[in-house]
RONU-204162 format. One record per residue (C-alpha): y, z, x. Coordinates in nm, 3 decimals. Layout:
BEGIN
<node><y>Y</y><z>Z</z><x>X</x></node>
...
//
This chain:
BEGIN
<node><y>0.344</y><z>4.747</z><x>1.837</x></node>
<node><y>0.139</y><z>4.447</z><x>1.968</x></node>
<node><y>-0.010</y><z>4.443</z><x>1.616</x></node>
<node><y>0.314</y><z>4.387</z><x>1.392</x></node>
<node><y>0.428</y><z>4.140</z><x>1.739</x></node>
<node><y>0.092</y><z>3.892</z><x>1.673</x></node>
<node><y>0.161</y><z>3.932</z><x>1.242</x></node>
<node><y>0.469</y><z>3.801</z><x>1.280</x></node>
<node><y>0.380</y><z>3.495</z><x>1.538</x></node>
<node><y>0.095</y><z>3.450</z><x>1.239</x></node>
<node><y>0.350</y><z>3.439</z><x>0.965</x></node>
<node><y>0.556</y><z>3.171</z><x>1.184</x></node>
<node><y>0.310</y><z>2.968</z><x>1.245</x></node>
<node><y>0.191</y><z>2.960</z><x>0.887</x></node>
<node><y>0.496</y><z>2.907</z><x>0.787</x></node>
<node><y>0.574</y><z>2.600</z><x>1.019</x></node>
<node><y>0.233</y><z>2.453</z><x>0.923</x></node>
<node><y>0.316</y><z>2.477</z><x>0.570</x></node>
<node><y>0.636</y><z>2.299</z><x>0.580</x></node>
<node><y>0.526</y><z>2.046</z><x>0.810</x></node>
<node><y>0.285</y><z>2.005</z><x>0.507</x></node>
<node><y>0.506</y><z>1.981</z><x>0.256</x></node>
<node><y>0.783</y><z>1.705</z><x>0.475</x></node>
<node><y>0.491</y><z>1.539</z><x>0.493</x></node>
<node><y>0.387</y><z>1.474</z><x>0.133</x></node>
<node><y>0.778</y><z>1.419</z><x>0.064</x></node>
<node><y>0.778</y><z>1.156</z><x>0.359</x></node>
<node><y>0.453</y><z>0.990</z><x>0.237</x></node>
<node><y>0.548</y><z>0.963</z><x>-0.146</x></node>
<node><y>0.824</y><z>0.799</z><x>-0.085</x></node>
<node><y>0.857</y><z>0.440</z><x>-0.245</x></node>
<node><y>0.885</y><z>0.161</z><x>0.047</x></node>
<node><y>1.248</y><z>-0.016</z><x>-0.021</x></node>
<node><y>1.284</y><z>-0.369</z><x>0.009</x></node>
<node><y>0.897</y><z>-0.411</z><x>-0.156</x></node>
<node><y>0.950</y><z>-0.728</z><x>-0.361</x></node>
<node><y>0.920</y><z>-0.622</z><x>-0.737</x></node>
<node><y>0.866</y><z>-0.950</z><x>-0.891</x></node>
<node><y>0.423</y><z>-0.875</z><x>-0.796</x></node>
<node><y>0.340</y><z>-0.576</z><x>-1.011</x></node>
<node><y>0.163</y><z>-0.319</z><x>-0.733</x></node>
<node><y>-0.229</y><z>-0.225</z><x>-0.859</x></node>
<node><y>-0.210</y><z>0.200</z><x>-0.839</x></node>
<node><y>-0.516</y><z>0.254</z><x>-0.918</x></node>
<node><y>-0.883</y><z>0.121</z><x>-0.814</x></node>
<node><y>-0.968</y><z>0.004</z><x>-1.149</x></node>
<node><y>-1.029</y><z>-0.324</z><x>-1.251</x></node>
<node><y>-0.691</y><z>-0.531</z><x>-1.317</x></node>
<node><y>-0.620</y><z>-0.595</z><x>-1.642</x></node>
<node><y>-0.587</y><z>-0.997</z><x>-1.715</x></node>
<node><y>-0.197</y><z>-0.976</z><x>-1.810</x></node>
<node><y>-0.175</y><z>-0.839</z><x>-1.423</x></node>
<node><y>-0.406</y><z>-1.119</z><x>-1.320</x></node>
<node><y>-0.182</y><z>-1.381</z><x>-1.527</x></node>
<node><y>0.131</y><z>-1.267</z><x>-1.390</x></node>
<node><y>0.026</y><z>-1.178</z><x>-1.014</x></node>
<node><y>-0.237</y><z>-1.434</z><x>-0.923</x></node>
<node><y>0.049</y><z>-1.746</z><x>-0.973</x></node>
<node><y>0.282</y><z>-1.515</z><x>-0.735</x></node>
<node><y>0.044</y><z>-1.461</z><x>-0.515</x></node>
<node><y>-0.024</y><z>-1.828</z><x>-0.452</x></node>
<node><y>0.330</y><z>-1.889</z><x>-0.460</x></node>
<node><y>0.353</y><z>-1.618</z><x>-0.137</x></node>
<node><y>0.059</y><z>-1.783</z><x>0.081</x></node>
<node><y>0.137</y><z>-2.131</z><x>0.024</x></node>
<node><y>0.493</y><z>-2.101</z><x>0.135</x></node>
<node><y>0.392</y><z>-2.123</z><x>0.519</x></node>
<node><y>0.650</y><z>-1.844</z><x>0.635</x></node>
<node><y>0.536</y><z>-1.510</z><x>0.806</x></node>
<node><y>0.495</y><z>-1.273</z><x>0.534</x></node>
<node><y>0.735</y><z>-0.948</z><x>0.535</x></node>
<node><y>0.559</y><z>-0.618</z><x>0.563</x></node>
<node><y>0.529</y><z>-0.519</z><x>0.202</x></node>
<node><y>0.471</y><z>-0.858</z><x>0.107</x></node>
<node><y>0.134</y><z>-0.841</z><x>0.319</x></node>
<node><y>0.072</y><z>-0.485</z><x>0.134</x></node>
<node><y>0.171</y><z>-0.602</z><x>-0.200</x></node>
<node><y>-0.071</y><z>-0.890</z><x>-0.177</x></node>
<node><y>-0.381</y><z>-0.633</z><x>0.028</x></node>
<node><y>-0.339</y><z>-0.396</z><x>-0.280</x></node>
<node><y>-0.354</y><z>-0.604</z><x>-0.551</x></node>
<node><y>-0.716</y><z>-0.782</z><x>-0.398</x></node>
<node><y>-0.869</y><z>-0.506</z><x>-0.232</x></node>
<node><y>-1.239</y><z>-0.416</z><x>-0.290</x></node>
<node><y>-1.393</y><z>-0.610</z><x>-0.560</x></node>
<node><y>-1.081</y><z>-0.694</z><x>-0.751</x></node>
<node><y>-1.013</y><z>-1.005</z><x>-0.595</x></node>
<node><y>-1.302</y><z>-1.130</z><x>-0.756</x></node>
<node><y>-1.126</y><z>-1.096</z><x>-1.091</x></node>
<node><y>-0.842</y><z>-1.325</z><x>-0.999</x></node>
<node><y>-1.142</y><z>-1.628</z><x>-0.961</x></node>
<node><y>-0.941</y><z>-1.792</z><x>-0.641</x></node>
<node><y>-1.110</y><z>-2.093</z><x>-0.522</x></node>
<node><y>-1.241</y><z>-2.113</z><x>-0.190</x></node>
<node><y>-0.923</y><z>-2.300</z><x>-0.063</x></node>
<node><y>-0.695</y><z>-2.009</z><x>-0.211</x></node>
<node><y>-0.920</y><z>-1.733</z><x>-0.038</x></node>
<node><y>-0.854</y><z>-1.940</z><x>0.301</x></node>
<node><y>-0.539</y><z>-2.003</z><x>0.233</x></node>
<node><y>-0.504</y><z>-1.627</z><x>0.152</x></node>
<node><y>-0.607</y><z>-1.524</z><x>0.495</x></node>
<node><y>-0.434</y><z>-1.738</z><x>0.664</x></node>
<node><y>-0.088</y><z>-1.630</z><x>0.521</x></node>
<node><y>-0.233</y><z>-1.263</z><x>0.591</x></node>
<node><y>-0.279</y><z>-1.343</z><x>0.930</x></node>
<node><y>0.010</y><z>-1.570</z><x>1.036</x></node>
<node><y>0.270</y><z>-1.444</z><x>1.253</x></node>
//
């Protein structure tokens, strides 16, 4: 009796676990709304291709040198498209780095 009593509690808590897991991955795949689409979002590690350079690295500037707080998905957009060693693809200046961080870090 206490056997078939402690399978089920097993089976319920598997079964919780499991879709806590899977609202989870539903939650987390999820596209963010109100994420600007005019700067293409990098999905991938890889090295940017120069098209995505061409068209995001004028954007980009455009973003930073506006002097207003940058939204939430405007400061991902722009983290994701230089993280790691691609931002050394888009050949910003030393000025545009700075000016990079700053509109990263203004609030």
């Amino acid at each position: 009796m206490q056997n078939q009593s402690t399978i089920k509690n097993l089976v319920f808590v598997v079964v919780v676990v499991v879709a806590v897991a899977v609202l989870i991955m539903v939650f987390a795949s999820k596209p963010k709304e109100g994420a600007p689409s005019n700067v293409a979002t990098p999905t991938t590690d890889a090295r940017p291709d120069t098209a995505t350079v061409a068209k995001n690295k004028p954007q980009i500037l455009s973003l930073v040198s506006s002097n207003k707080v940058l939204s939430r998905d405007e400061r991902e957009i722009i983290i994701t498209a230089l993280s790691g060693d691609k931002i050394n693809y888009y050949n910003f200046s030393d000025e545009e780095k700075v000016q990079i961080i700053d509109a990263l870090n203004r609030k």
